[in-house]
C-alpha positions in Angstrom: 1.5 -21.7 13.0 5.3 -22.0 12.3 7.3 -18.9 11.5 8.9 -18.6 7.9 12.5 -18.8 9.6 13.3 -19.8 13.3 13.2 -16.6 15.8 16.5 -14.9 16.7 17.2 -14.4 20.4 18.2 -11.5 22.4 18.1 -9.5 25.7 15.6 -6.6 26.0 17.3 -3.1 27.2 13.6 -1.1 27.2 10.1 -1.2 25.5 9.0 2.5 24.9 6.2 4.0 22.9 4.5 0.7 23.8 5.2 -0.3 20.2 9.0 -0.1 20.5 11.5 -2.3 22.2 15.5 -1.8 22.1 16.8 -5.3 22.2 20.6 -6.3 22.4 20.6 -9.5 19.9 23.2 -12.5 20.9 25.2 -11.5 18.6 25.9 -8.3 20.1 23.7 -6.2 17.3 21.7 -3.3 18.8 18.4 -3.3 17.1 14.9 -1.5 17.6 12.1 -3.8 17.1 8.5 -3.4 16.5 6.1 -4.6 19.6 2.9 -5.9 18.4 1.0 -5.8 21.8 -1.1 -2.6 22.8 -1.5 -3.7 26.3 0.1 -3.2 29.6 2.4 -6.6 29.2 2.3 -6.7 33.4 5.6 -8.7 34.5 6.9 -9.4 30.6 9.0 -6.2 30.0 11.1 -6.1 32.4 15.0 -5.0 31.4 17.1 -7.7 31.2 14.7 -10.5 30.0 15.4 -13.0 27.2 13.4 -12.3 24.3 12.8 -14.0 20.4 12.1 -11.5 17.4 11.4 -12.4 14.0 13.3 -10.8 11.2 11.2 -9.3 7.6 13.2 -8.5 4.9 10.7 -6.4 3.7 12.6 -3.2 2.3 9.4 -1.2 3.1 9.5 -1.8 7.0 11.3 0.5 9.0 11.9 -1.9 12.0 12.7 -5.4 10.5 12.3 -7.2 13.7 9.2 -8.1 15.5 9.2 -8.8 18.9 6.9 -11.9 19.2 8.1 -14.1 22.6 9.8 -13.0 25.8 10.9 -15.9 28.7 9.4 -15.4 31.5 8.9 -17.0 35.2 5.1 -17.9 35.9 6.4 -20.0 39.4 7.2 -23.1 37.7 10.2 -22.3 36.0 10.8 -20.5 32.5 8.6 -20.6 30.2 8.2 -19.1 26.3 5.8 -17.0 26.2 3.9 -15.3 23.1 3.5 -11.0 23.0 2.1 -10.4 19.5 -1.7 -9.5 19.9 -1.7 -10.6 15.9 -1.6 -14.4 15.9 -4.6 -15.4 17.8 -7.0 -15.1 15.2 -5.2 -17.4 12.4 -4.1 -19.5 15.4 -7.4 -20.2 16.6 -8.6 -20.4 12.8 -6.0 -23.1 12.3 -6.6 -24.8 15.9 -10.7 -25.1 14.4 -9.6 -26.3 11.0 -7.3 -29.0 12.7 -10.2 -30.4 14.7 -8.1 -28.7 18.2 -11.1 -26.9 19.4 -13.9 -29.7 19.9 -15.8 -27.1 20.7 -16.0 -25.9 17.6 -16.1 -28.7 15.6 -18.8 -29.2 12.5 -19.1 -26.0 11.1 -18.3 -25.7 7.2 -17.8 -22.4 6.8 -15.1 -19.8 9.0 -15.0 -16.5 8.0 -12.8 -13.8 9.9 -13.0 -10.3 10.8 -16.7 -10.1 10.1 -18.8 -7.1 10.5 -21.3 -7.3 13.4 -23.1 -5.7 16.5 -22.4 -2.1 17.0 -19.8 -0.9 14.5 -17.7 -3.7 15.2 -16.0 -6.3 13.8 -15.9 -10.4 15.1 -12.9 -12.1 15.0 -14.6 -15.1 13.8 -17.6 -16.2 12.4 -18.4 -19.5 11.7 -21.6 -21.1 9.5 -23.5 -24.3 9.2 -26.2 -25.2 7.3 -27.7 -27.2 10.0 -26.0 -25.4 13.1 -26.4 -21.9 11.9 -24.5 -19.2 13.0 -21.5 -19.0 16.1 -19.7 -15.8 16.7 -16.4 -16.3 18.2 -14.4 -13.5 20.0 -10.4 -14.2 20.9 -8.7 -12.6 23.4 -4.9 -13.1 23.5 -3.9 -13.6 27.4 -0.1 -13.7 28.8 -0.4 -12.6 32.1 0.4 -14.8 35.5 0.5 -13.4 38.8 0.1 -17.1 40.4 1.4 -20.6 39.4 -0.1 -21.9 36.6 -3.1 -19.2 36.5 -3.5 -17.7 33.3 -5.5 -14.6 33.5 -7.0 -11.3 31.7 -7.2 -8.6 31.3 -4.0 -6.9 32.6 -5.3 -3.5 32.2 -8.5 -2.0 32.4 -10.2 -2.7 28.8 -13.4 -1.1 28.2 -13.1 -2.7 24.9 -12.9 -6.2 26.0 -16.2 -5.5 28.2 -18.1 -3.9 25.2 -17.6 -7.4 23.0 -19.0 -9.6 25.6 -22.3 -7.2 25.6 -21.9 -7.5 21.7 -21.5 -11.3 22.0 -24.4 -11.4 24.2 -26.6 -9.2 21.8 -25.7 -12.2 19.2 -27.1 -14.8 22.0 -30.5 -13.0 22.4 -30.4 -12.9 18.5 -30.8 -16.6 18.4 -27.0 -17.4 17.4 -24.2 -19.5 19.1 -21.5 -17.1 20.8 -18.4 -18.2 22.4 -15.6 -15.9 24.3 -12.6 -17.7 23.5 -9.2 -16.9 25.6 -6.1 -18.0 24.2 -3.2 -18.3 26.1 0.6 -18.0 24.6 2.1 -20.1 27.1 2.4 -23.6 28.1 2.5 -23.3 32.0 -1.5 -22.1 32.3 -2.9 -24.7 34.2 -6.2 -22.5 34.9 -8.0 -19.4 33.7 -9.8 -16.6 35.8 -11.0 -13.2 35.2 -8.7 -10.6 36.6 -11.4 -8.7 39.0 -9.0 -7.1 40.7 -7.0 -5.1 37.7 -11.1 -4.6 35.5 -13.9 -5.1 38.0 -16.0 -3.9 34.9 -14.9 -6.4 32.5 -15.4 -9.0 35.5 -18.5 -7.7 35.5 -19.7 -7.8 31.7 -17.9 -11.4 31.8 -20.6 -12.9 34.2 -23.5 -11.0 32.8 -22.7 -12.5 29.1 -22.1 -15.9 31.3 -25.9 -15.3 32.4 -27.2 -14.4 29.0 -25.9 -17.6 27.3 -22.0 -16.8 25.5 -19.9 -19.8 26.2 -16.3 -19.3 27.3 -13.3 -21.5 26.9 -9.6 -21.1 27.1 -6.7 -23.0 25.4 -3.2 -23.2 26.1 -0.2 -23.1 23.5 2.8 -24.7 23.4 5.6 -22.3 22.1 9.0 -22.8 19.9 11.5 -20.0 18.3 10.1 -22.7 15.4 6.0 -22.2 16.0 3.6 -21.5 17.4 0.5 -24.4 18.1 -2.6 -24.6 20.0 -2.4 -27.8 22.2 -5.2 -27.9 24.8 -8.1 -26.6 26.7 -8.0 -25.5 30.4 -10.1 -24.8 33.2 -11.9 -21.5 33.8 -12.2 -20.6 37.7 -13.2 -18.1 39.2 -12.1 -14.8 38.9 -8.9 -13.2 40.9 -9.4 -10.7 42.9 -6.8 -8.7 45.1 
């Protein structure tokens, strides 16, 4: 996924609101940007840290810029990595389409944002003839408490836990269901649950393990320039304080 123009850089001074950040661009322009990201954003919003917005000139927005990376520190040095909860689902679309996801390979249909289980809605279905059906969930993950360990969730998600029962509905349906983690930053080495911060979801996790939903997880690689799924890593097992 490459942006339309390269991402400007700039400090952030506070993220408020959860879905505002005052940022203090390099060229010494105060701005308010939008912060596409819900969650808790453990250890990326700290004061002082170097962030990359994108700029709209859409005359309709109110907040031009969009906060999309911040750098951070995961214990092997700086790293890009990617905030906006909204990419996932076209980059993993684009990752299937490009062959990326092996796992996924074969299917000749891919739909998106599909209606399904209990009033809710899968990120992405995909259909085959032959293979039938496989619903895939995407999660977007960014935190790291421990070199090279990518985890999630980094707040309590009630959620999150409620789509693995779904996917796990689907798997007792007779369909293929995967729980598909995607992480915006090139450092992750491993993946674990993260028991500690959602026993629940660490819960739900291993009982859709038990009922049949595969899980993967797949590092990016990151650029003010784009944005591209690169490879799969390891899924250990879950942190816990």
């Amino acid at each position: 996924m490459r942006f339309p123009t390269p991402l400007v850089r700039g400090t952030l001074i506070k993220r408020y609101k959860r879905f505002l950040a005052d940022v203090r661009l390099d060229d010494g322009a105060m701005i308010t940007a939008s912060c596409p990201n819900t969650g808790s954003m453990l250890g990326l919003q700290e004061p002082g840290a170097t962030v990359w917005l994108s700029h709209s000139d859409n005359p309709k927005r109110k907040y031009k810029h969009t906060w999309e990376m911040v750098e951070a520190d995961g214990g092997r040095g700086p790293t890009l990595v990617g905030i906006n909860t909204g990419h996932p689902n076209k980059l993993v679309s684009e990752a299937i389409a490009a062959g990326v996801i092996s796992e996924l390979d074969g299917y000749g249909v891919l739909k998106r944002e599909q209606k399904y289980g209990a009033n809710s809605r899968i990120d992405i279905l995909l259909e085959d003839e032959d293979k039938g059906r496989c619903y895939v969930e995407v999660k977007n993950v960014h935190l790291m408490r421990m070199g090279g360990l990518a985890e999630f969730p980094d707040a309590v998600t009630a959620r999150g836990a409620k789509h693995l029962r779904e996917l796990a509905g689907m798997v007792a349906a007779g369909h293929r269901a995967v729980m598909l983690y995607l992480i915006q930053r090139a450092d992750a080495e491993r993946f674990a649950v993260a028991a500690d911060l959602d026993p629940a979801y660490a819960e739900a996790f291993a009982a859709a393990r038990e009922a049949g939903v595969e899980a993967y997880a797949y590092a990016c690689t990151l650029s003010p320039e784009a944005i591209e799924v690169a490879h799969r890593v390891e899924i250990v097992a879950p942190s816990v304080a």
